[in-house]
LOTI-288302 format. One record per residue (C-alpha): x, y, z. Coordinates in steps of 0.02 Angstrom, whole numbers, padded with zeros to 5 digits, always signed. Example, Ala and Ser with C-alpha at 12.3 -4.5 7.8 and 13.67 -1.06 7.14 Angstrom:
<nodes>
+00615-00225+00390/+00684-00053+00357/
</nodes>
This chain:
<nodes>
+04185+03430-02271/+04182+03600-02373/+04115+03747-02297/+04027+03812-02454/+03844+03903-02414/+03702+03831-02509/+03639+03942-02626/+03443+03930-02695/+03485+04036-02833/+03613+03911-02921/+03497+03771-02871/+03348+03872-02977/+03505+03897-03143/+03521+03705-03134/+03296+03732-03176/+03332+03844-03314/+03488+03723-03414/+03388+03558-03379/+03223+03639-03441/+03298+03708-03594/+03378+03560-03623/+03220+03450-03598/+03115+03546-03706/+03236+03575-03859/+03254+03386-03854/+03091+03344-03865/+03060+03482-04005/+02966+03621-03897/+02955+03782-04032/+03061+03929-03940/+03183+03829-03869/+03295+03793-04049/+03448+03831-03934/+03420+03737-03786/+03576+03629-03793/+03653+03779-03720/+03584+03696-03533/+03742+03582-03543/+03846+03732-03537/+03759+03807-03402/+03798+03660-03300/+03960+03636-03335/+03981+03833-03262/+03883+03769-03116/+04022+03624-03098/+04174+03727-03123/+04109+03857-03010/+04072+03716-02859/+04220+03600-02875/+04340+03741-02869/+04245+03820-02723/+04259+03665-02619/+04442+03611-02660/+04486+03789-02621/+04385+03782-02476/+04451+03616-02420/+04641+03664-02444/+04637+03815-02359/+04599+03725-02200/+04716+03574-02241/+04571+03433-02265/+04583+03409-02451/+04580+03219-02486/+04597+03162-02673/+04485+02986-02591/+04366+03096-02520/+04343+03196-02673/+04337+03050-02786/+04216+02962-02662/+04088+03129-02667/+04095+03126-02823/+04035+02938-02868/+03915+02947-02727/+03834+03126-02807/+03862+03044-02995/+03838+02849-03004/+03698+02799-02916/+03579+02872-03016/+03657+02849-03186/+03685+02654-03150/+03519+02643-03106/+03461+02727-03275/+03587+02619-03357/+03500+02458-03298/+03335+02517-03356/+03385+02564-03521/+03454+02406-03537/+03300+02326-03467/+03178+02415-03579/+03301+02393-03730/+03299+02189-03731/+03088+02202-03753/+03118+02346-03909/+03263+02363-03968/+03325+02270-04128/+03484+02170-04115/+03612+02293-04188/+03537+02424-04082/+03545+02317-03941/+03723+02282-03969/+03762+02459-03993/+03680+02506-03824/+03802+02392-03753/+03946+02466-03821/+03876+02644-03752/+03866+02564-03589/+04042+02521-03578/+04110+02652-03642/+04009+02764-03508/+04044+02677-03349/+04237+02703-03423/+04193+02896-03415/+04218+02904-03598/+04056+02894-03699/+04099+03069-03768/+04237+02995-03886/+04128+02851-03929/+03985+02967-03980/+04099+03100-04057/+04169+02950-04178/+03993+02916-04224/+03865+03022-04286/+03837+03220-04232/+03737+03257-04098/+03617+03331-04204/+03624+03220-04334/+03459+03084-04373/+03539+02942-04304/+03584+03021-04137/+03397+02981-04097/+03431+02809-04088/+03570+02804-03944/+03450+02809-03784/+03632+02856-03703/+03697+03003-03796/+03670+03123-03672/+03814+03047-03553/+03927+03112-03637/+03908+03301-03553/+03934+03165-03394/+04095+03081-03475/+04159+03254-03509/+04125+03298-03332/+04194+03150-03243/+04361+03175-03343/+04353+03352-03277/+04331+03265-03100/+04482+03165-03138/+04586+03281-03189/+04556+03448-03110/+04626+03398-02948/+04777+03341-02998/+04809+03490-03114/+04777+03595-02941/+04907+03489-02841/+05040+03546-02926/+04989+03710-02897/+05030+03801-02722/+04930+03857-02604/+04949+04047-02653/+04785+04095-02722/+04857+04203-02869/+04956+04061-02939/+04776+03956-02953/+04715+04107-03040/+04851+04126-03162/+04842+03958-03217/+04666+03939-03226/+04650+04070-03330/+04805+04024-03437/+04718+03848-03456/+04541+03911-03505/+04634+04032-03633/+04697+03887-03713/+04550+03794-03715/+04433+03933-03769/+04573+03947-03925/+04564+03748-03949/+04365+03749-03948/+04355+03898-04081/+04480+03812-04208/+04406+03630-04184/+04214+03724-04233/+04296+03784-04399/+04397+03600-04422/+04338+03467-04314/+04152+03518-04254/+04116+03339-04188/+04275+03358-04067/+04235+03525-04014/+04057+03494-03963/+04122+03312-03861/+04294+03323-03810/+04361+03391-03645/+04512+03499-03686/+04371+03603-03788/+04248+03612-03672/+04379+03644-03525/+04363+03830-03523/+04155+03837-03486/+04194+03713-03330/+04368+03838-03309/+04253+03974-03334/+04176+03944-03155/+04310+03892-03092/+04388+04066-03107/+04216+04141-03042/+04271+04038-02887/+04448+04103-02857/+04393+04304-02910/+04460+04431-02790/+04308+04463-02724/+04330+04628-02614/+04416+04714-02754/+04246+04689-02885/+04116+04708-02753/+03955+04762-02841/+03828+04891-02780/+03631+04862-02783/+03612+04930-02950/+03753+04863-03005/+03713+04679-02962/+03532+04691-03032/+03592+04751-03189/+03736+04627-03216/+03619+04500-03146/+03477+04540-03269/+03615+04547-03418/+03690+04389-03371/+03503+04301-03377/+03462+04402-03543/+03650+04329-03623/+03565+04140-03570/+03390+04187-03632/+03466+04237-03791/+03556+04091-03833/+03394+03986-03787/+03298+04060-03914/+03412+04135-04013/+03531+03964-04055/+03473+03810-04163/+03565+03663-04236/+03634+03777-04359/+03734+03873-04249/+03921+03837-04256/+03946+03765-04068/+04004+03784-03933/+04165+03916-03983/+04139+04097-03998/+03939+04046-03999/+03972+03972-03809/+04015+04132-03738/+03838+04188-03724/+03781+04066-03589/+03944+04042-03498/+03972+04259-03470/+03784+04238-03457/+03794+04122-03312/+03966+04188-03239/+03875+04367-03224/+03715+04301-03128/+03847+04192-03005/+03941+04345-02968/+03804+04452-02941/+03686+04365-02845/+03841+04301-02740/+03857+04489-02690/+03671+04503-02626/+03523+04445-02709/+03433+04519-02848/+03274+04522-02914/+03331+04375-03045/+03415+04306-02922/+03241+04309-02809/+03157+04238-02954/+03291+04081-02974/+03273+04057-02804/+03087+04024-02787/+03004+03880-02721/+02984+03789-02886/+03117+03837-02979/+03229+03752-02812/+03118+03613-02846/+03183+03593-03031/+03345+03612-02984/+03359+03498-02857/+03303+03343-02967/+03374+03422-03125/+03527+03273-03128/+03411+03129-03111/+03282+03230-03239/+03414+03255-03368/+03471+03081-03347/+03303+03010-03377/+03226+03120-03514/+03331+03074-03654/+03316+02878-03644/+03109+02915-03653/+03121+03024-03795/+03226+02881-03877/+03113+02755-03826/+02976+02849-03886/+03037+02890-04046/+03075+02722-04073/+02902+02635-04026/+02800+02738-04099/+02703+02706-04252/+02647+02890-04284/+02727+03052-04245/+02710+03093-04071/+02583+03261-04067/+02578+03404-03946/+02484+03299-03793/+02595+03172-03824/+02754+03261-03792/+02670+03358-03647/+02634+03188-03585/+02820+03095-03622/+02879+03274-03547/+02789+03233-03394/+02836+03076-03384/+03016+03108-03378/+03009+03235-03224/+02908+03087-03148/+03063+02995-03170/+03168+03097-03131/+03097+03149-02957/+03068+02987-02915/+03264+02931-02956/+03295+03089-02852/+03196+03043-02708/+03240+02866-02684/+03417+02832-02783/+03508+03009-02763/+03446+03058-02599/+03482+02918-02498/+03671+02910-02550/+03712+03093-02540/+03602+03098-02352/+03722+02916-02323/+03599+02823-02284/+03672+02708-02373/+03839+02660-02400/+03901+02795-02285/+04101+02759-02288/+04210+02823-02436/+04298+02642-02457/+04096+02567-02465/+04052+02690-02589/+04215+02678-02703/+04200+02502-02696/+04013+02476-02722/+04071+02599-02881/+04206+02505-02947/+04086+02334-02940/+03940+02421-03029/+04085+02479-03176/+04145+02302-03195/+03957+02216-03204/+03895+02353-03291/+04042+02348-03422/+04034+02186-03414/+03851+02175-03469/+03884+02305-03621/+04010+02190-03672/+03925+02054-03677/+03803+02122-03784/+03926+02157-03905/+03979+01976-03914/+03818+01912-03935/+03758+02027-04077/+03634+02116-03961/+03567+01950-03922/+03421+01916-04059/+03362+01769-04003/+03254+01906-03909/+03133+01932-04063/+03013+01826-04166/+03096+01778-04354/+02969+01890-04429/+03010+02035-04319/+03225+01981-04332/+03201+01981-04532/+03120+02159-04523/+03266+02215-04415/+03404+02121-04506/+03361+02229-04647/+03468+02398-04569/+03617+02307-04566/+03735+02306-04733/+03837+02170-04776/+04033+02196-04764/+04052+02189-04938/+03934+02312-04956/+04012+02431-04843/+04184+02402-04927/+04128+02470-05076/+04104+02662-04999/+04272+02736-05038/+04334+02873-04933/+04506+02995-04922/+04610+02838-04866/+04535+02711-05006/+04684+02673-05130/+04664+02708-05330/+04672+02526-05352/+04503+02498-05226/+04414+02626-05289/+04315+02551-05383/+04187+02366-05358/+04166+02274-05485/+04054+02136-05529/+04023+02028-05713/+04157+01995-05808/+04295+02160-05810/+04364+02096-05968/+04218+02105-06087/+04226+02266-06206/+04043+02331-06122/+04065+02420-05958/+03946+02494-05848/+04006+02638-05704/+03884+02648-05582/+03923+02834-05485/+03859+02945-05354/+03840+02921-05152/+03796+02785-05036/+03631+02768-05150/+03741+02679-05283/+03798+02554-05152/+03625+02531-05089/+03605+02456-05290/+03758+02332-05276/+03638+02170-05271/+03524+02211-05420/+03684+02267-05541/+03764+02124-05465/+03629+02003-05534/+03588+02093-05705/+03785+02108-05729/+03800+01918-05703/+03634+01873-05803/+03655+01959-05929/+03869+01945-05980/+03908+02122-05953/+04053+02220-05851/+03980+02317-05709/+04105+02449-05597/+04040+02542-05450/+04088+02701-05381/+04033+02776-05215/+04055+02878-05073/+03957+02937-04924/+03882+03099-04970/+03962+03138-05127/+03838+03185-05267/+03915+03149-05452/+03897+03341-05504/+04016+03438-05548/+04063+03595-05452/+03916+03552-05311/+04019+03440-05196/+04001+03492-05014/+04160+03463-04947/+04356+03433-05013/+04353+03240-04999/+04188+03235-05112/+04284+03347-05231/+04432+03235-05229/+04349+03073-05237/+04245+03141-05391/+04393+03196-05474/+04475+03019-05472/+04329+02943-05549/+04340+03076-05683/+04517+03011-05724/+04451+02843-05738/+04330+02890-05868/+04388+02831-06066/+04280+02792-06174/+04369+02630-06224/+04348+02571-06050/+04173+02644-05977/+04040+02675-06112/+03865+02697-06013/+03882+02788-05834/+03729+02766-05721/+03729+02937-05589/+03647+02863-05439/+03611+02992-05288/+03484+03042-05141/+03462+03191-05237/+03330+03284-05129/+03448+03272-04979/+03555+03417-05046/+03403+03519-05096/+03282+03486-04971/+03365+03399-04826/+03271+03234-04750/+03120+03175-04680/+03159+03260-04508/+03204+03440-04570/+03367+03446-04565/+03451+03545-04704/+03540+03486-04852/+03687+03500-04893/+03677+03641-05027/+03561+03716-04932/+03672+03776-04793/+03776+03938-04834/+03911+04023-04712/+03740+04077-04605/+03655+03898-04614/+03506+03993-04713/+03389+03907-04817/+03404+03956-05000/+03297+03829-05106/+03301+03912-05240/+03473+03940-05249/+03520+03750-05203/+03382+03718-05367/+03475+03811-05480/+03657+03736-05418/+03608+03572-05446/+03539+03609-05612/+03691+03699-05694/+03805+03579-05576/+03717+03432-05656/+03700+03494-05842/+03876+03520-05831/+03918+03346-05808/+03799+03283-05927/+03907+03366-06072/+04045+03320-05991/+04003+03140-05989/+03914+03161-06172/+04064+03248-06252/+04168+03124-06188/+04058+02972-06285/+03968+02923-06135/+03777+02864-06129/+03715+02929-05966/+03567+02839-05839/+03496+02974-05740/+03408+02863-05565/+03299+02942-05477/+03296+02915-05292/+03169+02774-05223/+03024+02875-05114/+03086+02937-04953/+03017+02853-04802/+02956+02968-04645/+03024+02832-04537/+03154+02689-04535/+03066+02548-04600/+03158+02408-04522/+03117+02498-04354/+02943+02503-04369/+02908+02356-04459/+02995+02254-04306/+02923+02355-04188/+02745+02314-04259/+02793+02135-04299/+02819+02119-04107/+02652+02211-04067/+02580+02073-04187/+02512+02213-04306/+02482+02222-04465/+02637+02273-04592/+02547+02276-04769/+02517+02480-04736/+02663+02561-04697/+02735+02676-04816/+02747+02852-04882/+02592+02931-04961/+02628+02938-05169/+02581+03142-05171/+02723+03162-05019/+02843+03087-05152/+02789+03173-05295/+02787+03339-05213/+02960+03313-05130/+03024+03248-05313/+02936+03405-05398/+03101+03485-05449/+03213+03339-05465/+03088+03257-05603/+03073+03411-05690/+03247+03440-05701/+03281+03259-05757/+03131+03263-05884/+03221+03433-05955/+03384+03360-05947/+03356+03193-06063/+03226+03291-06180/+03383+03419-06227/+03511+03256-06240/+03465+03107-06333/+03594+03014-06268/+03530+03012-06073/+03398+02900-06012/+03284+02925-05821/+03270+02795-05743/+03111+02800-05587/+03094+02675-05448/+02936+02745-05390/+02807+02651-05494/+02875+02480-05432/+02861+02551-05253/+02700+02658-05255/+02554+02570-05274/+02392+02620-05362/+02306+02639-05171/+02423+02800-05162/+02570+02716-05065/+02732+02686-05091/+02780+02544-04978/+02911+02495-04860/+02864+02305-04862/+02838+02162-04966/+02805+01969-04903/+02891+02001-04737/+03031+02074-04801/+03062+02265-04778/+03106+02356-04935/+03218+02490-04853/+03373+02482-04746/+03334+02664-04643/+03211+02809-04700/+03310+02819-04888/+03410+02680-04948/+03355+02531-05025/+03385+02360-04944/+03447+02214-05053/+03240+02151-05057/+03223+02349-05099/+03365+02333-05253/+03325+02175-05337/+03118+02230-05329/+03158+02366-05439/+03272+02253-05543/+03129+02262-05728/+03147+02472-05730/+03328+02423-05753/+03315+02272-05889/+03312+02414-06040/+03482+02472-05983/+03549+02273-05948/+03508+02222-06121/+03544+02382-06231/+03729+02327-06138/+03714+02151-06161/+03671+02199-06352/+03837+02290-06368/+03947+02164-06280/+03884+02044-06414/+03880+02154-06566/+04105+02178-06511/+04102+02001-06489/+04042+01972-06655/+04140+02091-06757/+04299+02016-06652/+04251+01830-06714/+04224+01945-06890/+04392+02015-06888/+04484+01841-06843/
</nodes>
């Protein structure tokens, strides 16, 4: 057993992470930064694993077992039992490839490694990260490794305390230098991954080995490190927001800032330390695992069910709802195994763990055999929610950095008629396969695609090296004796305006992650222009598409969602002056753009999706229109198929105007 005093003050730190993180989830203004609570408990952690190992060695009782065994009966219980409810609650809403996906999350957490899973995926901040009811295990996976791998690390340490302190601190040095490089070039592995994250859990872990008689602190002194230490946290808090390159240099504020109130308020108790230590804020702290483990799945769930967006009563409500949760998980899963009342012996507990890893992996896997198992849903509802997925060829047909020069391109028709057609710009152009497909086929022409995830078709205004790169290869592609009309296809708003859920676009963000519309406006504009006389002085007709009207919600979602509710479909959609006013700029630009050169055409969507009750739709006869909030499904491509005939037969005119003058020439 470890001799370590309980102390109400860390108890009321584990209130402050889990409500920052709580409330920043579920979009709470003044708390833009509180994904800093993860960090705060993994300084918690660090600080009260070392204490107890230490502890436990000094007086020869260390066991790896019993360690191991503490740790699954203070970790598992409650997240298996949030893992079967999730699952539970997920086979009544979820659509199959979300279903499938949860599975996946599933096994990969009860393998203590959902935090590689999730760090191949999306960014924690991005949209789709509010679709994976288990993201937040992987601050748990990061954890458990830590549990895994700290002790060992220790054993081959001696039992000198110095020689723990030199290489703890040698170890967080190295991580601390790992997490700042991987912010600048890997962000998604410094923000998931363990060996950059180490030094926040090594940062209490030093705390826990300090000499303490040598840096004893006076009254004054204490209350003012302690009231620095909670200002450092506060900051942070407040002060952080998705922007904010993280953790690195940025994580220094809540780990010193937690660090300092440890230390102080382990000297004597101050009046911060008073305040953490009240009656409620114990309270908190004392459910805070169970409430951390629960909140995230609701807000998912939420997000996902709902129809409209959630307002402020609504949150409060979903808020409470979670602590419910969570102190009813505390009272009657966590409590009764840490109090071992039941499964009291180490070899019951690791056992009982092991069997709930293997049915609970089991399970995940299973859902990723059957497809997330849709015989769950109605047809109607299963056709809505077949529209998010993309077909493999589809998906083949986004190059990226590894994509060979001779896969670069798609292409549908017939490649050796003298008309060509390049279709090029972002995932948008891919979204168009099926109705350039058909019109490429029905009409005798030569159709070539070229896309890539995020890469706008404008020169000089590509957000990253590989969207330079890949543009530049299509520009070496372009003759006019192979490729004589180019179609630019794009979600143009995304890198002035960002999407439906605020986040910035890509132009948008500068070295500071400000917003600078204007600036972004007048990028695009030169960018663009640029390219036009690029394309025009190089004997190139040019099809300017604008982007379809961007949906406040993922179509597919709701539309299932409602089809299982046995609610009406026929009004969902995006108000026409929402698109109009988000468009603003781009159809100005465009209007500018093909008035100054006679030789580029616009192309609008809209007025085949928008209809004259002022709403541009998301569904037509059962079908939905859109694959998420922006892209077109294949319905979505071939409805818009007539605002495209023009271009299809001014193409099919030329291809038979060089077949003629061939026959002529014979």
């Amino acid at each position: 057993m470890s001799t370590l005093a309980y102390r109400r003050d860390i108890d009321g730190l584990r209130a402050i992470a889990v409500i920052a993180v709580v409330l920043f989830h579920f979009g709470v203004p003044g708390f833009t930064g509180g994904f800093v609570g993860v960090d705060i408990f993994f300084v918690i952690s660090g600080y009260l694993i070392t204490s107890i190992i230490w502890n436990q060695r000094q007086v020869g009782r260390f066991s790896f077992v019993d360690f191991w065994a503490r740790r699954a009966r203070r970790i598992l219980p409650a997240l298996f039992a949030m893992i079967i409810a999730v699952l539970a609650v997920g086979w009544f809403l979820l659509a199959p490839k979300d279903y499938e996906e949860l599975g996946r999350s599933v096994r990969y957490q009860v393998m203590f490694v959902s935090n590689i899973l999730f760090m191949r995926q999306d960014g924690y901040f991005d949209v789709a990260s509010d679709l994976k009811p288990l993201l937040h295990t992987w601050s748990l996976a990061v954890e458990e490794q830590f549990y895994i791998v700290f002790p060992l690390l220790l054993t081959l340490l001696s039992s000198r305390l110095k020689a723990w302190r030199l290489a703890l601190f040698a170890v967080l040095l190295v991580s601390f230098g790992l997490s700042v490089w991987a912010v600048a070039h890997h962000p998604e592995k410094a923000f998931f991954l363990l060996p950059m994250r180490a030094w926040e859990l090594l940062a209490g872990a030093m705390l826990a080995v300090a000499p303490r008689s040598q840096w004893r602190l006076t009254t004054a002194g204490a209350q003012v490190v302690s009231l620095a230490g909670f200002g450092l946290i506060l900051l942070a808090i407040v002060g952080y927001d998705k922007s904010t390159p993280f953790p690195g240099v940025a994580a220094l504020l809540p780990t010193l800032g937690v660090v300092a109130l440890i230390w102080a308020n382990g000297h004597r108790q101050t009046l911060v330390g008073g305040l953490l230590a009240s009656r409620v804020l114990v309270g908190v702290g004392l459910i805070s695992y169970s409430w951390y483990l629960w909140h995230w799945p609701v807000f998912v769930f939420a997000s996902y069910a709902s129809v409209e967006e959630p307002g402020p009563f609504d949150i409060a409500g979903l808020i409470l709802l979670t602590l419910v949760l969570g102190y009813l998980s505390w009272k009657f899963v966590e409590t009764p195994f840490r109090e071992r009342r039941l499964l009291a012996g180490r070899r019951q507990m690791l056992l009982a763990a092991g069997v709930g890893v293997l049915v609970l992996g089991l399970a995940g896997q299973t859902l990723r055999w059957t497809h997330g198992l849709p015989s769950r849903l109605s047809d109607q509802a299963l056709q809505y929610a077949k529209a998010k997925e993309w077909r493999p060829e589809l998906m083949r047909c986004l190059a990226d950095d590894k994509t060979p020069d001779d896969k670069l391109f798609c292409h549908y028709g017939a490649p050796a008629l003298s008309s060509r057609l390049l279709v090029w710009g972002d995932s948008h152009a891919t979204a168009l396969i099926p109705v350039f497909d058909e019109g490429a086929q029905k009409h005798g022409v030569s159709v070539i695609l070229a896309s890539s995830t995020g890469c706008l078709p404008v020169e000089g205004l590509e957000h990253d090296q590989r969207c330079a790169r890949f543009n530049r290869r299509v520009e070496q592609e372009l003759k006019p004796q192979s490729v004589g009309d180019v179609v630019l296809v794009a979600r143009w708003s995304l890198y002035l305006y960002g999407d439906a859920k605020g986040d910035l676009g890509h132009a948008l963000k500068d070295a500071h992650g400000r917003y600078e519309r204007a600036n972004a406006e007048q990028q695009l504009a030169e960018g663009l222009q640029a390219t036009i006389r690029q394309l025009r002085n190089g004997g190139h007709r040019v099809w300017l598409i604008k982007e379809a009207p961007l949906q406040p919600f993922s179509p597919p979602y709701r539309l299932s969602r409602l089809a299982m509710l046995h609610r009406p479909t026929d009004d969902v959609g995006l108000a026409v002056a929402e698109h109009f006013k988000r468009q603003a700029f781009i159809s100005q630009l465009f209007a500018q753009i093909a008035a100054e050169n006679p030789g580029v055409t616009v192309v609008d969507p809209a007025p085949l999706l928008c209809d004259h009750a002022g709403l541009c739709r998301a569904e037509l006869d059962g079908h939905s229109l859109y694959t998420d909030d922006n892209h077109l499904s294949e319905v979505g491509a071939r409805f818009i198929a007539p605002v495209l005939e023009p271009l299809f037969k001014r193409l099919q005119a030329r291809t038979t105007l060089g077949n003629g003058n061939a026959n002529a020439a014979k």
